[in-house]
N, CA, C and O atoms as a DFTB+ gen file, in Angstrom:
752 C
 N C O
     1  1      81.100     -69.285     111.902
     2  2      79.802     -69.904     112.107
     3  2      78.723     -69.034     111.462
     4  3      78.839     -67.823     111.275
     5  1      77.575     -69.840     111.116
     6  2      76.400     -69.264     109.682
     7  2      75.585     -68.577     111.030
     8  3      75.177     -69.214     112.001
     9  1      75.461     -67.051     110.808
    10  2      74.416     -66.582     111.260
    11  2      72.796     -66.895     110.756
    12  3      72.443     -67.299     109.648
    13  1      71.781     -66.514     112.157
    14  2      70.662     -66.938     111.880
    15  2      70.045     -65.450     111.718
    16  3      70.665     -64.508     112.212
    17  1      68.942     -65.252     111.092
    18  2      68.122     -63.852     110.936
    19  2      67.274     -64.531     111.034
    20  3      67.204     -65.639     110.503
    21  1      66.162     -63.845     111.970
    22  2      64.567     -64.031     111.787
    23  2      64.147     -63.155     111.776
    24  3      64.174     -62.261     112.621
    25  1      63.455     -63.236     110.409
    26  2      62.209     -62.090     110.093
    27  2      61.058     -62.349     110.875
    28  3      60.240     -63.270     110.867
    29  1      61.221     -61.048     111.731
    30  2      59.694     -60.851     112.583
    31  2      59.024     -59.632     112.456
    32  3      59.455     -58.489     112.606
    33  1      57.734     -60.096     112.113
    34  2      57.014     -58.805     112.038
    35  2      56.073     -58.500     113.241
    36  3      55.204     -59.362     113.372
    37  1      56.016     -57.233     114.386
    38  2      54.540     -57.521     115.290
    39  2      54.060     -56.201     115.004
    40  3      53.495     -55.682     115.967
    41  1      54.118     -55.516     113.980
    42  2      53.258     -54.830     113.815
    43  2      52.337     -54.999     112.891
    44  3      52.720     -54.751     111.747
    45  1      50.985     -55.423     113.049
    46  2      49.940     -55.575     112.242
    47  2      50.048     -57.509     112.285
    48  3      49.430     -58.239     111.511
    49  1      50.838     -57.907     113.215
    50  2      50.929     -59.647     113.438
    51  2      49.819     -60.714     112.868
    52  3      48.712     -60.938     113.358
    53  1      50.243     -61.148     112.026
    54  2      49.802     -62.101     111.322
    55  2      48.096     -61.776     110.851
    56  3      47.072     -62.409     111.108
    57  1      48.319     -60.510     110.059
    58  2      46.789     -59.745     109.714
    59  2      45.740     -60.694     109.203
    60  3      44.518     -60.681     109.354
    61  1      46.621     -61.608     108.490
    62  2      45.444     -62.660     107.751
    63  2      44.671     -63.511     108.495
    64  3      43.806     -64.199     107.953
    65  1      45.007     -63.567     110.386
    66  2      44.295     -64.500     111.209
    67  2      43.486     -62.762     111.687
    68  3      43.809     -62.631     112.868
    69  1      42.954     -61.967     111.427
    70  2      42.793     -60.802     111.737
    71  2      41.315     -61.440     111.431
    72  3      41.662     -62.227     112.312
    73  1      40.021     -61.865     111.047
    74  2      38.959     -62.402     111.147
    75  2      38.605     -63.069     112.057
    76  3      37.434     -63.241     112.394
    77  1      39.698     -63.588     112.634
    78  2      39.566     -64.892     113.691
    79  2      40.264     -64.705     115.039
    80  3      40.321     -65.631     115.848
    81  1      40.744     -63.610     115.254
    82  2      41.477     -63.406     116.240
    83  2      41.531     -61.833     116.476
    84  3      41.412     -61.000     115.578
    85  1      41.697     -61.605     117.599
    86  2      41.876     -60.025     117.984
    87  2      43.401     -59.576     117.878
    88  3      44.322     -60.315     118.225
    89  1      43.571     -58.353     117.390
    90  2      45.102     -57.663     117.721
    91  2      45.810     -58.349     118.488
    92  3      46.919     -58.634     118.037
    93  1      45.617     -58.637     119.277
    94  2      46.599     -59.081     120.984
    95  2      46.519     -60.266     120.926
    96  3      47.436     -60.918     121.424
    97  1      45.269     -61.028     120.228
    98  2      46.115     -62.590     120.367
    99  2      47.264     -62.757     119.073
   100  3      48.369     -63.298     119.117
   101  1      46.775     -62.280     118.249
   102  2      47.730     -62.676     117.049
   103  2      49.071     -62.085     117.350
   104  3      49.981     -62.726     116.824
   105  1      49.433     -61.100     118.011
   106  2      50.522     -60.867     118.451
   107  2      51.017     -61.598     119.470
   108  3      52.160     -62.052     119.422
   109  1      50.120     -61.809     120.608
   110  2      50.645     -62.800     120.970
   111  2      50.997     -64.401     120.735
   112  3      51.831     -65.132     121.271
   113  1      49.967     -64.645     119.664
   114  2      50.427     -65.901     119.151
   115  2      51.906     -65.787     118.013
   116  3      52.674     -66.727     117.807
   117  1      51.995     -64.709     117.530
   118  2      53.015     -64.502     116.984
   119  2      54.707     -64.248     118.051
   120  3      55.831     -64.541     117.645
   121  1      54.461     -63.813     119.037
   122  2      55.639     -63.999     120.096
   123  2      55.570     -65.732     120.716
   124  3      56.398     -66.318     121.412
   125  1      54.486     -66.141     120.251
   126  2      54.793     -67.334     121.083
   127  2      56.037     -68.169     120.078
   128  3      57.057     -68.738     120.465
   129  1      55.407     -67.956     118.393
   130  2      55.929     -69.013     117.742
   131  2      57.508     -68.141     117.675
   132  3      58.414     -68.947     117.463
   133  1      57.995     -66.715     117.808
   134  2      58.607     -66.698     117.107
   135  2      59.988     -67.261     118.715
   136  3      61.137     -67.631     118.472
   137  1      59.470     -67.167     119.988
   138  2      60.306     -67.696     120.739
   139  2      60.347     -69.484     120.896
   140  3      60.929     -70.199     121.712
   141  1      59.606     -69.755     119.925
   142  2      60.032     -70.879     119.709
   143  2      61.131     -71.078     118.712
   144  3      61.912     -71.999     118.950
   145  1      61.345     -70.240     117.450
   146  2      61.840     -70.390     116.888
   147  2      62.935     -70.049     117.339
   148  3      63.855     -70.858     117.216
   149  1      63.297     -68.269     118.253
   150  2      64.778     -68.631     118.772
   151  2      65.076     -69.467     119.634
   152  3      66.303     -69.414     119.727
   153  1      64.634     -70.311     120.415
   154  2      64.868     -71.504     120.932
   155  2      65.599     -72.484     120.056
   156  3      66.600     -73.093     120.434
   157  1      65.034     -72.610     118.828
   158  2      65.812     -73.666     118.049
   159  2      66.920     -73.113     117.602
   160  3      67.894     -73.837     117.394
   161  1      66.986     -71.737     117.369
   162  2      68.446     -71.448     116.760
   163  2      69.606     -71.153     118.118
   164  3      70.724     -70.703     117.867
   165  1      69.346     -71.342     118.966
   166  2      70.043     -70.855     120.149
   167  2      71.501     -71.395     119.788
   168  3      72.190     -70.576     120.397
   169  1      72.370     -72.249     119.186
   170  2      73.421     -72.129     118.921
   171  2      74.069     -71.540     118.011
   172  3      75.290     -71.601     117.865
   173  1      72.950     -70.653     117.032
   174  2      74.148     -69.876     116.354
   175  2      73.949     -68.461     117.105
   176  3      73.373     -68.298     118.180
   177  1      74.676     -67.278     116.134
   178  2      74.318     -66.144     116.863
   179  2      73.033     -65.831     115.930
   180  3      72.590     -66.369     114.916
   181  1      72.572     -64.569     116.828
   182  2      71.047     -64.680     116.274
   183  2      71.280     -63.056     115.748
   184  3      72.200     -62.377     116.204
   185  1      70.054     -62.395     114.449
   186  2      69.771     -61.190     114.694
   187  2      68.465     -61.244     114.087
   188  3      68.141     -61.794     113.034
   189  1      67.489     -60.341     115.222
   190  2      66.396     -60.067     114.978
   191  2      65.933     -59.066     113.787
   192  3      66.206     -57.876     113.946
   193  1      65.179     -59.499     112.478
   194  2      65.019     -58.430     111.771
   195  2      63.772     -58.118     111.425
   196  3      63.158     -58.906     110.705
   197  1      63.090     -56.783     111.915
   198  2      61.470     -56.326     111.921
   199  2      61.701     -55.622     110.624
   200  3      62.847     -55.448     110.208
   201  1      60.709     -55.238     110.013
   202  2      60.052     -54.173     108.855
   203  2      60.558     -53.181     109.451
   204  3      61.505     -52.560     108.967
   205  1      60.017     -52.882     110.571
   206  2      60.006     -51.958     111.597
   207  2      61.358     -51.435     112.153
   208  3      61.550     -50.341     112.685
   209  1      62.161     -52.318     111.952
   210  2      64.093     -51.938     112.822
   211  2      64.900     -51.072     111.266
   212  3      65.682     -50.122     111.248
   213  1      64.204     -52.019     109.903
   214  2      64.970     -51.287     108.934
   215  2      65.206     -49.914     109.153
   216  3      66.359     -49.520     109.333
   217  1      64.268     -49.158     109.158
   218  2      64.424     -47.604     108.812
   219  2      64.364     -47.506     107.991
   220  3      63.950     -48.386     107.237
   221  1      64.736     -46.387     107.640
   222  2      64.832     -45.582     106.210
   223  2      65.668     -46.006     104.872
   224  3      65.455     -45.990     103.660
   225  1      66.707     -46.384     105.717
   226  2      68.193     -47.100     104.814
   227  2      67.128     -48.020     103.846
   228  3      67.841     -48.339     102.894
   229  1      65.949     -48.527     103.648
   230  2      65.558     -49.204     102.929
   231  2      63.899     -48.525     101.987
   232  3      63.427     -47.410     102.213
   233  1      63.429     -49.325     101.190
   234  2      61.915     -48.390     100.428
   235  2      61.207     -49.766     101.416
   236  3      61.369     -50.961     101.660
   237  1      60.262     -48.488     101.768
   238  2      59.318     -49.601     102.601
   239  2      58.547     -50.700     101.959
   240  3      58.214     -51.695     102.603
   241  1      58.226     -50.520     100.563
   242  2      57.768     -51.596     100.009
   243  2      58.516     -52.863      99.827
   244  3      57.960     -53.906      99.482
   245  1      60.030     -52.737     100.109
   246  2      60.806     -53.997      99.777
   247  2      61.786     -53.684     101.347
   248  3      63.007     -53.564     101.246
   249  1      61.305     -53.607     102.322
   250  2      62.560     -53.249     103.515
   251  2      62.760     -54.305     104.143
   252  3      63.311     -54.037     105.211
   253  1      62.506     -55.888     103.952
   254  2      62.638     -56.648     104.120
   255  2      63.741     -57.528     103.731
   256  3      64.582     -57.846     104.571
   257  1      63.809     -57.973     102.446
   258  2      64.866     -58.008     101.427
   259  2      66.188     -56.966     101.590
   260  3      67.373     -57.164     101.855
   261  1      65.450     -55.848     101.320
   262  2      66.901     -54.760     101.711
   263  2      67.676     -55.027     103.246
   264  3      68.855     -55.200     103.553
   265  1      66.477     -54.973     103.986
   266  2      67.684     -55.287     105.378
   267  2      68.498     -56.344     105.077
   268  3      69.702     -56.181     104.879
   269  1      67.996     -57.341     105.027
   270  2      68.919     -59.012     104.409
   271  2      69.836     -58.652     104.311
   272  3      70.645     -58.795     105.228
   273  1      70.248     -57.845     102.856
   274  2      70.868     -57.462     102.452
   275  2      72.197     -56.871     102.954
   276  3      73.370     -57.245     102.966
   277  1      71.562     -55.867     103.334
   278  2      72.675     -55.047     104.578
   279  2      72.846     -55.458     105.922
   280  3      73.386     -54.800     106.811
   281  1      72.316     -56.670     106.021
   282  2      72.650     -57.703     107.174
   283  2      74.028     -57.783     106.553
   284  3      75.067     -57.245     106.937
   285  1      73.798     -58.624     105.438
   286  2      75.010     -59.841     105.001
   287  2      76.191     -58.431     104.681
   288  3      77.323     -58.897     104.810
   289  1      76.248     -57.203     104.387
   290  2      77.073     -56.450     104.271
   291  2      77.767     -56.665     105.524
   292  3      78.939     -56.968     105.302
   293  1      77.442     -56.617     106.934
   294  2      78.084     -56.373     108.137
   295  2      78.023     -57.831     108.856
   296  3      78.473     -57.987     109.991
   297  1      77.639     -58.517     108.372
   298  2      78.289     -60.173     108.895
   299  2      78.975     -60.811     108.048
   300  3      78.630     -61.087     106.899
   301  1      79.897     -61.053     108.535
   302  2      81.436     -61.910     107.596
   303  2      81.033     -63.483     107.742
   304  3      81.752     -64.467     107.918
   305  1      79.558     -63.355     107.600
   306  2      79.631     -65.155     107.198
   307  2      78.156     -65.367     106.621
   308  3      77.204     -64.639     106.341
   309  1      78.467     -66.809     106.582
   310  2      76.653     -67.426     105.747
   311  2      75.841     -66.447     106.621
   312  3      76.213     -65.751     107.566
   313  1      74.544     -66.597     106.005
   314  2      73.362     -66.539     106.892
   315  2      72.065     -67.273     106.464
   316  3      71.497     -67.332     105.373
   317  1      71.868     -67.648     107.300
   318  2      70.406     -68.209     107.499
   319  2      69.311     -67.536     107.932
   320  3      69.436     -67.069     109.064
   321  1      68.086     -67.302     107.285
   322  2      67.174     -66.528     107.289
   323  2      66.205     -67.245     107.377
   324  3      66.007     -68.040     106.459
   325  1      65.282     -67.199     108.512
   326  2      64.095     -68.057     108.418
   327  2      62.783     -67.030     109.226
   328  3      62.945     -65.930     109.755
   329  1      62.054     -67.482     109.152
   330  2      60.661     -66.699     109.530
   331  2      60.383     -66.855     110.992
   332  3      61.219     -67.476     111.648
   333  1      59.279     -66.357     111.619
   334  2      59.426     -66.449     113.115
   335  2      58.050     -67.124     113.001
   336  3      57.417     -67.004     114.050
   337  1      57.453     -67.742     112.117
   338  2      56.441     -68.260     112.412
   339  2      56.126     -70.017     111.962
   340  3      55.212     -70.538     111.323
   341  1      57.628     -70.701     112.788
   342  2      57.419     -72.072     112.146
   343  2      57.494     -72.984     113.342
   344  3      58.603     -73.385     113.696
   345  1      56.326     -73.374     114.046
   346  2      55.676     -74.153     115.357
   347  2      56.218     -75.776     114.934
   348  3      56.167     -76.570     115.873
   349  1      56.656     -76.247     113.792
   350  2      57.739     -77.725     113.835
   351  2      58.920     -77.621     113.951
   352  3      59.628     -78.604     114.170
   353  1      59.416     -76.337     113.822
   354  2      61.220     -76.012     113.627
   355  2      61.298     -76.708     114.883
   356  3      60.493     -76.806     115.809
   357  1      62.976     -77.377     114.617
   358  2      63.549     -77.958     115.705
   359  2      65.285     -77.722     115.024
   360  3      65.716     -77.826     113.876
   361  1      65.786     -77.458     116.004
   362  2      67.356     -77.159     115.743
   363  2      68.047     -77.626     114.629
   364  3      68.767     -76.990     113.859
   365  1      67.654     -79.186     114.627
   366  2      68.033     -80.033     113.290
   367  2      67.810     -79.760     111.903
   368  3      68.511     -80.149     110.968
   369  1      66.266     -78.712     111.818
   370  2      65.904     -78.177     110.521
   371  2      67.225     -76.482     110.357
   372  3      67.381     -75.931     109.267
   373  1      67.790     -76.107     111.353
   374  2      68.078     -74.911     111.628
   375  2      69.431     -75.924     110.816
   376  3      69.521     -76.186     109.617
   377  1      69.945     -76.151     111.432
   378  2      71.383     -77.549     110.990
   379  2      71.568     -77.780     109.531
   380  3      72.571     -77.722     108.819
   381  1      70.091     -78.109     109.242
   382  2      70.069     -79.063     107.713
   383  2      69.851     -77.701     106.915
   384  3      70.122     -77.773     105.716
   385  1      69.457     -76.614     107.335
   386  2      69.382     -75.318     106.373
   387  2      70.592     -74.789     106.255
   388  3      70.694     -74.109     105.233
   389  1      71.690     -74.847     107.004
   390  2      72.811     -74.428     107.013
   391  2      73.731     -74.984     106.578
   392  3      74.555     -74.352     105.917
   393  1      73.928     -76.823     106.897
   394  2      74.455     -77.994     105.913
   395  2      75.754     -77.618     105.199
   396  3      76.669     -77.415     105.998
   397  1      75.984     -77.515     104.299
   398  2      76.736     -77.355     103.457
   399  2      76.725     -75.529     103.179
   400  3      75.794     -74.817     102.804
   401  1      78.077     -75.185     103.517
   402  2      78.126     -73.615     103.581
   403  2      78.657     -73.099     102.747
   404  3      78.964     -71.908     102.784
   405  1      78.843     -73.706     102.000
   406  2      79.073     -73.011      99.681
   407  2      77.808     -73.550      99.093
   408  3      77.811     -73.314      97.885
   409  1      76.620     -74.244      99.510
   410  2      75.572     -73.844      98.864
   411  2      74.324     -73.725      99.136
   412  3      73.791     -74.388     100.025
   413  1      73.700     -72.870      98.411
   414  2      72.581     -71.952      98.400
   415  2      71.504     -72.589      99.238
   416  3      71.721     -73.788      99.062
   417  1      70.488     -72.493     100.034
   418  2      69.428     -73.750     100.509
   419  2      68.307     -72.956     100.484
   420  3      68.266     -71.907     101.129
   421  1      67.319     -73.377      99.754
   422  2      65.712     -73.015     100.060
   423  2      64.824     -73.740     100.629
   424  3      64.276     -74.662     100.024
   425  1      64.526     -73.410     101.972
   426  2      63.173     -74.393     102.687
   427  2      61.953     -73.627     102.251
   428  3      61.482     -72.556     102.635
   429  1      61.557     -74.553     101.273
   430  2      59.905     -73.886     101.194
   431  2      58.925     -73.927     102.106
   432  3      59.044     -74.479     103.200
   433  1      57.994     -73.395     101.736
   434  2      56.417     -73.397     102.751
   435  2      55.521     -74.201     102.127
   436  3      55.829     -74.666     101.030
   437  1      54.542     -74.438     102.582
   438  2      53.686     -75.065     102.052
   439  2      52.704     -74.536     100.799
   440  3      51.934     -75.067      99.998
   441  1      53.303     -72.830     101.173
   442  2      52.601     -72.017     100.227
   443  2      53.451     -71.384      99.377
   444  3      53.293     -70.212      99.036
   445  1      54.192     -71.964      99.073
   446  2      54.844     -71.201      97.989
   447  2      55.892     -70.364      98.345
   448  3      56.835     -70.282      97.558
   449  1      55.909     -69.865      99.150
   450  2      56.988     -68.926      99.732
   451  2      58.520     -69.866     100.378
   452  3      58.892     -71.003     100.087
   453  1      59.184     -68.775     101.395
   454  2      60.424     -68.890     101.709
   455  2      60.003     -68.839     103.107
   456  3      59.271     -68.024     103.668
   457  1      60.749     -70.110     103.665
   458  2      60.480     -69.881     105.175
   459  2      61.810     -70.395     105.812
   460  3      61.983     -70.462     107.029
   461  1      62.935     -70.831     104.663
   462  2      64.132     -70.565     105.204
   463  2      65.334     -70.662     104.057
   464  3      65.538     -71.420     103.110
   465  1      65.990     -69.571     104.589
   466  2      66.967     -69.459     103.204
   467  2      68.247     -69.518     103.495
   468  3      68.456     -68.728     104.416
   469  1      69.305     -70.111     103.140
   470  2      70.753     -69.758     103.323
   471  2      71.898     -69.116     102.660
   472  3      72.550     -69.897     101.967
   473  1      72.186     -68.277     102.680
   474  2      72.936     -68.065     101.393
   475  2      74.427     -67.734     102.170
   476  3      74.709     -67.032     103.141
   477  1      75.296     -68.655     101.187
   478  2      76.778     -68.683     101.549
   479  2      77.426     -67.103     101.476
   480  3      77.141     -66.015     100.976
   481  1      78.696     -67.839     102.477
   482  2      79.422     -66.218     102.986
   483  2      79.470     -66.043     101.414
   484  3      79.070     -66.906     100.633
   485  1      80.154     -64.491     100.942
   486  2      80.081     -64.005      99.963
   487  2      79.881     -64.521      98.176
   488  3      80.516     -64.390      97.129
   489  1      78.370     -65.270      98.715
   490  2      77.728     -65.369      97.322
   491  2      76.982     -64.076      97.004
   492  3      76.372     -63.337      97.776
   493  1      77.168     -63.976      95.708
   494  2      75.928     -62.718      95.323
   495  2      74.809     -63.501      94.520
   496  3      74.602     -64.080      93.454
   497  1      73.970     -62.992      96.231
   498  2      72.149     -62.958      95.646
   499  2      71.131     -62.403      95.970
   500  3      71.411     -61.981      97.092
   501  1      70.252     -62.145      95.781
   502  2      69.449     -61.288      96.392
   503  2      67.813     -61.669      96.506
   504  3      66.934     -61.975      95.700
   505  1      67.898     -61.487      97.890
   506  2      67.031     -62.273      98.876
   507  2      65.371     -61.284      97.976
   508  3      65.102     -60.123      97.667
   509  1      64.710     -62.599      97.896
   510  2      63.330     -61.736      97.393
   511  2      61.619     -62.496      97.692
   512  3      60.580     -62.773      97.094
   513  1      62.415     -62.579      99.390
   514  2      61.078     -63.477     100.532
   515  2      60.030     -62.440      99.610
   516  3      60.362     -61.536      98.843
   517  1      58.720     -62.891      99.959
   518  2      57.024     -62.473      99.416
   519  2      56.466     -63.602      98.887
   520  3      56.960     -64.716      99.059
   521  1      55.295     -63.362      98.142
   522  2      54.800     -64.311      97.698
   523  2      55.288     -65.149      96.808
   524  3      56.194     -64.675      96.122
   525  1      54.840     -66.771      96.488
   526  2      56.078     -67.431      95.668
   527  2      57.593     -66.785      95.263
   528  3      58.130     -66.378      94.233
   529  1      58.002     -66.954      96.864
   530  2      59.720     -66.448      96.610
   531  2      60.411     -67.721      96.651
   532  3      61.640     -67.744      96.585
   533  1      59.783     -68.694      96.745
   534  2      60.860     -70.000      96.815
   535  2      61.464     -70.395      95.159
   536  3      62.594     -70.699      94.776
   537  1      59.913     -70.204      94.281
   538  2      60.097     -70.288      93.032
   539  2      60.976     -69.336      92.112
   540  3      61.476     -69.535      91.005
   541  1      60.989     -68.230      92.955
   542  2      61.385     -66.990      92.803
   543  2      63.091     -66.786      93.289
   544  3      63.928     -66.043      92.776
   545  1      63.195     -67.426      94.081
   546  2      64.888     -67.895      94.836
   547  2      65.737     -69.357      93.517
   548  3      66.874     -69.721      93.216
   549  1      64.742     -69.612      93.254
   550  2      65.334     -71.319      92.802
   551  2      65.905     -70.774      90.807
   552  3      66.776     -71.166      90.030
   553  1      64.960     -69.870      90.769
   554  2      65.109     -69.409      89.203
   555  2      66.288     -68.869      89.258
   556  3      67.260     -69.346      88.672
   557  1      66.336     -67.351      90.285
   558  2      67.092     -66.889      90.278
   559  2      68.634     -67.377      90.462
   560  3      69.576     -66.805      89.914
   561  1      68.786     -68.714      91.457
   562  2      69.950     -69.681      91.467
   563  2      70.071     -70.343      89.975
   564  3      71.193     -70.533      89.506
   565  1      69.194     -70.603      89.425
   566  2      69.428     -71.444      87.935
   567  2      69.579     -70.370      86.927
   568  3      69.719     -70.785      85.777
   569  1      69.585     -68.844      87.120
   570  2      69.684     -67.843      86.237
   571  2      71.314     -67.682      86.319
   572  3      71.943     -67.394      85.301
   573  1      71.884     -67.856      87.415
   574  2      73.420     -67.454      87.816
   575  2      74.003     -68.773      87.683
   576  3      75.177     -68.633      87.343
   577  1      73.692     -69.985      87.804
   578  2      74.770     -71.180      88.097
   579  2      74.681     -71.049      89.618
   580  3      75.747     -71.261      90.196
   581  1      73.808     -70.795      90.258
   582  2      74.620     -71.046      91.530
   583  2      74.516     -71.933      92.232
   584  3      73.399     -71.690      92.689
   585  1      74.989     -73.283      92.942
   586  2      74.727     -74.492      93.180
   587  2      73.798     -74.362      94.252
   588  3      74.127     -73.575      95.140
   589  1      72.465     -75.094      94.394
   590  2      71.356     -74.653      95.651
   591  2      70.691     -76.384      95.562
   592  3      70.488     -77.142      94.613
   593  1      70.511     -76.499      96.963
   594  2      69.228     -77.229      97.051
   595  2      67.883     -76.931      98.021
   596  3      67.606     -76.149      98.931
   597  1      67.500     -77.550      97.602
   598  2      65.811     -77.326      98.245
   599  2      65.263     -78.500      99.575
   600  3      65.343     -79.727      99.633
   601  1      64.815     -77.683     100.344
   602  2      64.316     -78.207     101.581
   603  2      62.715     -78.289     101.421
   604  3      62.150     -77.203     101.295
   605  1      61.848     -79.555     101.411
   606  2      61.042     -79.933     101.563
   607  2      60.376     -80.692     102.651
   608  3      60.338     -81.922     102.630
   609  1      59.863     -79.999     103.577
   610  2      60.062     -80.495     104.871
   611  2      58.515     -79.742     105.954
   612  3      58.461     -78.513     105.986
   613  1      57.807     -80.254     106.452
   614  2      57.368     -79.663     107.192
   615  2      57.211     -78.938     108.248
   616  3      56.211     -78.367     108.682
   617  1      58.506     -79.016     108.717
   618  2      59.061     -78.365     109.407
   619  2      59.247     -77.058     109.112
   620  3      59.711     -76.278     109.944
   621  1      58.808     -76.602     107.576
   622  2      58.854     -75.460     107.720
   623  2      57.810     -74.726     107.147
   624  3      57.918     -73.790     106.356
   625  1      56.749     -75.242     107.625
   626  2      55.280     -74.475     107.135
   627  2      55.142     -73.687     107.996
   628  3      55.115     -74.022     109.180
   629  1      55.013     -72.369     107.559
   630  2      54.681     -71.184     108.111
   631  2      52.921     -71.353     108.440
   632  3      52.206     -72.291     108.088
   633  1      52.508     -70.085     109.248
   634  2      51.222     -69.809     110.126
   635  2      50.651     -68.658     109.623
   636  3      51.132     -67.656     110.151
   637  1      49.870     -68.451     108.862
   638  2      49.141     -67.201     108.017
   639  2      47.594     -67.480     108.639
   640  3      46.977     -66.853     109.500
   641  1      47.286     -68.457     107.997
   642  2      45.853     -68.697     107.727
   643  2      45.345     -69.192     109.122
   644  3      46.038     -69.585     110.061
   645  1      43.660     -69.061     109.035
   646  2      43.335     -70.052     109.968
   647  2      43.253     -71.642     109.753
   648  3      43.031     -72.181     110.837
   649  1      43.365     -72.594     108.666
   650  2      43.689     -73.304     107.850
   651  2      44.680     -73.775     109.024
   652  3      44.614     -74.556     109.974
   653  1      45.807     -72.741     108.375
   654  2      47.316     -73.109     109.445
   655  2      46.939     -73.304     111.047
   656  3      47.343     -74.241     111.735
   657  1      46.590     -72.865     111.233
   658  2      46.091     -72.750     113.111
   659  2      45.675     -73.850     113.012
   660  3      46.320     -74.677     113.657
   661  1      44.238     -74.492     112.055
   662  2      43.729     -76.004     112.752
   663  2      45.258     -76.971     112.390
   664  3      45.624     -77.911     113.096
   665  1      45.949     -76.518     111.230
   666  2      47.335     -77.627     111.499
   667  2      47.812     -77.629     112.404
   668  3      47.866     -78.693     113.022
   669  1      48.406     -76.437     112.951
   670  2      49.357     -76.544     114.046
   671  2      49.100     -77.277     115.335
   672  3      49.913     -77.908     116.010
   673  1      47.274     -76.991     115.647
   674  2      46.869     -77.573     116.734
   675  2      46.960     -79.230     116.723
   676  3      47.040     -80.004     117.677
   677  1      46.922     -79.474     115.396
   678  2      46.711     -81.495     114.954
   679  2      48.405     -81.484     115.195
   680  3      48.773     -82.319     116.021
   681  1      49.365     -80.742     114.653
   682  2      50.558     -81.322     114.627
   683  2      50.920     -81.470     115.786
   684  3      51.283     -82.595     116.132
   685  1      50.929     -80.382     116.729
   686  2      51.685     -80.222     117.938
   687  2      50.848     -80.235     119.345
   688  3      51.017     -79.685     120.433
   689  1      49.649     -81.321     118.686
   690  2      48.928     -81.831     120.435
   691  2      49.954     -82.403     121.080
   692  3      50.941     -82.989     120.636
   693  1      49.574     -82.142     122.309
   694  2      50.317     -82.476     123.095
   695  2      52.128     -82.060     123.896
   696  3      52.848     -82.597     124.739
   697  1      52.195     -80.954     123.110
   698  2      53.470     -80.630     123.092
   699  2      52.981     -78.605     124.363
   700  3      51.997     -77.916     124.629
   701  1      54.549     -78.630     124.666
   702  2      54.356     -77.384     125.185
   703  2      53.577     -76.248     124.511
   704  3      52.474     -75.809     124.835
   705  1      54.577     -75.764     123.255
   706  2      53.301     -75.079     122.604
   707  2      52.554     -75.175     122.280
   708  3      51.961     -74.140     121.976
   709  1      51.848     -76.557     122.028
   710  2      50.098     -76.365     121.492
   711  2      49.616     -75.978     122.653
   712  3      48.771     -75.217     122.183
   713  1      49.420     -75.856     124.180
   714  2      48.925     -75.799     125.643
   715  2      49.026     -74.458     125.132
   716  3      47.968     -73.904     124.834
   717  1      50.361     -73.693     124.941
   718  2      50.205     -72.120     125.274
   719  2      49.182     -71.819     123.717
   720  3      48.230     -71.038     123.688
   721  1      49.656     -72.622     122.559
   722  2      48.916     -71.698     121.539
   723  2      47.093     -71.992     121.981
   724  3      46.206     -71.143     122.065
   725  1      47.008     -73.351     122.179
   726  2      45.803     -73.424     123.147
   727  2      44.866     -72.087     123.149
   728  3      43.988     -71.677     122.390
   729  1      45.558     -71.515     124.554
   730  2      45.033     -70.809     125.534
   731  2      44.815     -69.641     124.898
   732  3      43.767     -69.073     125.204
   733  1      45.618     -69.041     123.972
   734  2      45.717     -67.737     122.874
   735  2      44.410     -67.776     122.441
   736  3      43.583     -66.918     122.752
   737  1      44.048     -69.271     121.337
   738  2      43.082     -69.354     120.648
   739  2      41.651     -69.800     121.029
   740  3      40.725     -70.189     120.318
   741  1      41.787     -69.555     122.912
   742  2      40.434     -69.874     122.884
   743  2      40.441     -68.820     124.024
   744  3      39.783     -69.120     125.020
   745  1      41.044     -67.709     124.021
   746  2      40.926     -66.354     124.291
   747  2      41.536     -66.117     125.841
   748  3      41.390     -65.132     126.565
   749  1      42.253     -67.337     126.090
   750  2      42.286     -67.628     127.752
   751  2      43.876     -66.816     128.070
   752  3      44.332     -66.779     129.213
């Protein structure tokens, strides 16, 4: 069975809502989404991966990617890599990223980036989440042959901006987490 990784970061949590929000909510709005997100993966096995857990074993400018990396060294299967900050994920997007387990899957963001990736048990590739990494994942599959498709889906728009915040609140009125992200964003 395809392991799940979520990249979580809470140190310095979601800096770019850092105008609009204090330290402690953005962290806490960042624990809210990212236990939403292990909620949706709750049937595979999970491993949590911070900037912060790498260590040294990696260059801090890329210790993100490198952990990946040396994830997939010590798990004997796919993995699925997705972000801890996606308030539509629902199990089914966790499912459809994993799909077919000989090939490659990129769920983009709305921004250009990677907000969920799969890469089959022992394919060689190398994970290179940051800015436009989806474009950056899809080349690199068409540089090797390696068979991939692409996830276009809203389900997997990540939460940076404040932009993102007025989405999340329109997408998910009415739902459990908009109440808690609610209360975060109006300081309660």
């Amino acid at each position: 069975m395809a392991h799940v990784v979520m990249l979580l970061k809470l140190k310095g949590a979601k800096s770019r809502l850092s105008p609009f929000f204090s330290p402690r909510d953005r962290l806490r709005l960042a624990g809210l989404f990212a236990a939403h997100v292990l909620q949706c993966a709750q049937h595979y096995p999970i491993v949590v991966l911070s900037p912060d857990s790498v260590g040294y074993a990696c260059p801090e400018d890329d210790n993100i990617n490198c952990g990946i990396t040396l994830l997939r060294k010590k798990i004997d299967d796919g993995v699925a890599v997705v972000t801890s900050d996606l308030p539509l994920l629902g199990p089914e997007n966790i499912d459809a990223l994993v799909g077919d387990e000989k090939t490659l899957t990129i769920a983009r963001s709305h921004n250009g980036g990677t907000s969920g990736l799969f890469i089959p048990k022992g394919l060689q590739f190398t994970p290179m989440f940051g800015k436009n990494s989806a474009g950056a994942h899809v080349l690199q599959a068409e540089q090797y042959g390696i068979p991939y498709k692409e996830i276009i889906d809203e389900s997997f728009h990540d939460v940076d901006t404040n932009d993102d915040i007025a989405w999340v609140m329109e997408k998910c009125a009415g739902t459990r987490l908009f109440s808690h992200a609610r209360r975060i964003i109006s300081g309660v």
